[in-house]
N, C-alpha and C positions, 0 to 999 in steps of 0.2 A: 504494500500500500504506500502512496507517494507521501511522502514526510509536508505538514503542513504548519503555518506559521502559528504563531501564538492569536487566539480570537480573542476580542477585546468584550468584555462583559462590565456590566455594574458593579463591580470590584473596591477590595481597599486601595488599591495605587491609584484610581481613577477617583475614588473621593478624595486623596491627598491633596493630588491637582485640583479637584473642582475646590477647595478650603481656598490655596492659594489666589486663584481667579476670582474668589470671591472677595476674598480681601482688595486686591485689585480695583474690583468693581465698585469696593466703596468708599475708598479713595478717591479715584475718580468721581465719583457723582457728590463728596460731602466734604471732599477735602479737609476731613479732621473738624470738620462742623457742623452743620447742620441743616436740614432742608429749611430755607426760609420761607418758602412761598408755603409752606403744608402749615409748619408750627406758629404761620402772622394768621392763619386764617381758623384754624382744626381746632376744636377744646380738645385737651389731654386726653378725656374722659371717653368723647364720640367714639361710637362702632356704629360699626358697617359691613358690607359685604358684597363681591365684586364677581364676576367669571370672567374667567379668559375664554376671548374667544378666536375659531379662526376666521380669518380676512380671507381666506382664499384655502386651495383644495391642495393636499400635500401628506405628508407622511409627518406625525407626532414622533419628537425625539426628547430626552431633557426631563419628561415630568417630575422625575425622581430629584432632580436640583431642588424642587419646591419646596420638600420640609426639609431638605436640607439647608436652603439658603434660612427659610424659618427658623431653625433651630440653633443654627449658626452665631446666625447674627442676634438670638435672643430676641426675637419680636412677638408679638402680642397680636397672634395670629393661626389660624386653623385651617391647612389645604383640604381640602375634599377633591382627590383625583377622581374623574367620570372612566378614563381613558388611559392604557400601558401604551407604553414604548411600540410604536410598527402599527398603531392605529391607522387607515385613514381618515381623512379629513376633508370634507367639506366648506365652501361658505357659510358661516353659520352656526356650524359645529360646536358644542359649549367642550373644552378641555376639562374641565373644574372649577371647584367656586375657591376662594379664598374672605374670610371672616375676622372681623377682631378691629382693633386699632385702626380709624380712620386714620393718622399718624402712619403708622408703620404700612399699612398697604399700600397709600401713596406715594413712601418714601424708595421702598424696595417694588414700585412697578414696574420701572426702565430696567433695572440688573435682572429680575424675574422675565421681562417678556425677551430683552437682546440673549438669554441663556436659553429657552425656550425655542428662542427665532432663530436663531444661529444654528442650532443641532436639527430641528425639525427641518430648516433648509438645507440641512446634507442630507439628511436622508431623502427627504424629495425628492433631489438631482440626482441621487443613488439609485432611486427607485425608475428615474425614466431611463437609465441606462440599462438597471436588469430587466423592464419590461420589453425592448429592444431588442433583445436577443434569447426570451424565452423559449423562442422552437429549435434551441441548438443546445447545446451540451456545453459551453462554457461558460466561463463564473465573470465576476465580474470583483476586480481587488484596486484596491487603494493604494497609495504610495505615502512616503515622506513628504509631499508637500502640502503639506499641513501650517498652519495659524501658530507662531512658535507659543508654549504652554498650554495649547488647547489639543495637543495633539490625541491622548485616549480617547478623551471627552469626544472628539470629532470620529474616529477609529470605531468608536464605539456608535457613532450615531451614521454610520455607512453601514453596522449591522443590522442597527433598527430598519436602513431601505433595501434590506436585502442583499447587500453586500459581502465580498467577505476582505478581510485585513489581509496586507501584506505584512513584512516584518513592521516591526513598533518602532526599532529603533537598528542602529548599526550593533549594536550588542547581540541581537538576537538570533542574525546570521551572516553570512557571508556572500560576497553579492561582486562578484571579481568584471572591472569593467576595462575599456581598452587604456584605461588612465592607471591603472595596476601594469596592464603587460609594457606599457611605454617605460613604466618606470622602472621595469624590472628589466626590459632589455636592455638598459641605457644603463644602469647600476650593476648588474650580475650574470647576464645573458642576452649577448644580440641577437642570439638564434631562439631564441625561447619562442614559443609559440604559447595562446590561451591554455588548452589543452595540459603542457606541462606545470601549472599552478594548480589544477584541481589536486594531485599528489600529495606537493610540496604543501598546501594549505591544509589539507585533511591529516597528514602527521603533524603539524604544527599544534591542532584543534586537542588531539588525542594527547600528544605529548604534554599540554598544559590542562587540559580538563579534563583528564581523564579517560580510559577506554568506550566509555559508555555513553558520557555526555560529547564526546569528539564526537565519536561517530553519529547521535544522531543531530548535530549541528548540522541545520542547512548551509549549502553550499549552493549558490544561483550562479550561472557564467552568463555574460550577454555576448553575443555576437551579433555580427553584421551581414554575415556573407553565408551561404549554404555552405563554400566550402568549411568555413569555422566549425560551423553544425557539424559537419558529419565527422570534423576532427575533435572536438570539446565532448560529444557523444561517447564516442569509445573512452575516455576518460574517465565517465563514471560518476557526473555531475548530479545531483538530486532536481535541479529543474535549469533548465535552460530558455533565456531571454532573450527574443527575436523584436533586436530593436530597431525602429522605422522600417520595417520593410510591407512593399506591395502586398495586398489580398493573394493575387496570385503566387509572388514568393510565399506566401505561408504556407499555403497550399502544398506547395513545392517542398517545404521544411517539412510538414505532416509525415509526408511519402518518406522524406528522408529517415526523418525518424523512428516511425515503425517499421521502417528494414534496418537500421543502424542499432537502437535500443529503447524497445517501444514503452517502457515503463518510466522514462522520464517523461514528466508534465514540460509543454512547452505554454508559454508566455508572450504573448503579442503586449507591444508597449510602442509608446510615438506616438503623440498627435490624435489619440483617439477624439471621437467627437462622436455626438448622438447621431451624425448624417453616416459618422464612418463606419463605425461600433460593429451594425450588421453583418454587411460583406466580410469585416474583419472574423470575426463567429462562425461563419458558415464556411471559413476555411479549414476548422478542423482542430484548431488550438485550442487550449484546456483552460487558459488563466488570461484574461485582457486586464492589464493597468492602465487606469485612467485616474492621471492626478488631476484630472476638472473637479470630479463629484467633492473634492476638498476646497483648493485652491478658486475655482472659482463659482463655487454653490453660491445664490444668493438666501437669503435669512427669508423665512417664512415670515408671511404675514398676519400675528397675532393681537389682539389686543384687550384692554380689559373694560368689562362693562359693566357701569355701576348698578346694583340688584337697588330696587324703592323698596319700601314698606314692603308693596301688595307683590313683590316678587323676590 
């Protein structure tokens, strides 16, 4: 079975980061003071009670920041979630109410809906790439370019659209590009080829981590050209990355592949886009990286709606 990357879930290292971000957030919005437009107008005293709602149709990601921003930050305040992680969403659509402190709901509205808006719009753009290419057999994975500090938080909100995570971080494998084999040729071997670094890297893995954890560290090679494939193949690589090349070269890589060593997963990477995605799919590849569904997700449109009396 093909070794696969670590999946990002609702975890303790992803609440560490969501602490930190949230500190952040309220720095930014209070600068060590105070909402003035809420506490010239608000008595101490007032309650109330609000829902989030959605502006527009998309995939729910984040709900879970809610008691935690809550709790966090010590506010005088009650979430009622309607709605988990991977929901859709509608115009209209109520997320949950939020109760308590006219103070504190207004003061933590912008950091509750940009954490909200933020994850729920990766998962959206996540989710139009994997409905894109549902009649094929490939997955659709994320890269490192990610929002520096928000990266789980985001990793994890590509799972909510049906995504799946590449590595998290350079820690978690190895990922050998033509910027390794330049430096290696020109430092230790001009004749060196990609091919002779899967070896040389996987006794390095074993020799410092051990027999167990070496071996099953990913090792990723990218190449350029078929002939690289069919040379980086016999080498024994756990997945191999076919970077920018044509529908048709992929194609052509498949073939290669399952006559070369068909239990490596291959990986289409470059320039994906929602117009390209398909034909890319239908060539046969197991894994497409598209750093859009991060880098250029835009933020869902959420907002919050004051409940009256009679509602």
């Amino acid at each position: 079975m093909p070794k696969e990357y670590h999946q990002c879930t609702w975890d303790a290292p992803l609440i560490d980061d969501l602490q930190y971000l949230i500190d952040l957030a309220v720095r930014e919005d209070l600068g060590r003071q105070m909402d003035w437009s809420t506490v010239s107008l608000i008595p101490e005293e007032a309650a109330g009670a609000a829902a989030i709602v959605a502006r527009q149709s998309g995939i729910l990601a984040g709900a879970p920041c809610l008691p935690l921003i809550i709790q966090y930050l010590e506010l005088d305040l009650t979430w009622t979630g309607l709605l988990e992680d991977g929901a859709r969403l509608d115009a209209g659509t109520v997320v949950g109410t939020i109760a308590g402190s006219v103070r504190d709901l207004l003061t933590c509205e912008r950091i509750i809906l940009n954490f909200l808006g933020r994850l729920s719009g990766v998962a959206t753009l996540t989710d139009r790439y994997v409905q894109a290419i549902t009649e094929t057999s490939a997955a659709v994975y994320d890269t490192r370019k990610t929002t520096p500090g928000w990266r789980r938080l985001e990793k994890y909100a590509v799972r909510c659209g049906g995504g799946t995570n590449h590595r998290g971080g350079l820690y978690e494998a190895v990922m050998l590009k033509d910027n390794h084999l330049a430096w290696y040729q020109q430092s230790a071997s001009a004749n060196a080829k990609l091919q002779d670094l899967v070896p040389i890297v996987r006794k390095f893995l074993i020799e410092h981590l051990g027999e167990s954890e070496g071996n099953s560290r990913i090792i990723e090679v990218e190449v350029d050209t078929l002939d690289q494939l069919r040379d980086v193949l016999a080498s024994g690589p756990d997945i191999v990355l076919l970077d920018n090349m044509h529908p048709r070269t992929l194609a052509e890589a498949v073939i290669v592949r399952d006559a070369v060593n068909p239990d490596v997963p291959l990986e289409a990477s470059g320039g994906v886009t929602l117009d390209t995605i398909q034909e890319i799919a239908v060539s046969g590849v197991d894994r497409i990286s598209v750093g859009a569904i991060t880098h250029s997700a835009v933020s869902l449109d959420l907002g919050l709606d004051w409940k009256t009396n009679e509602g």
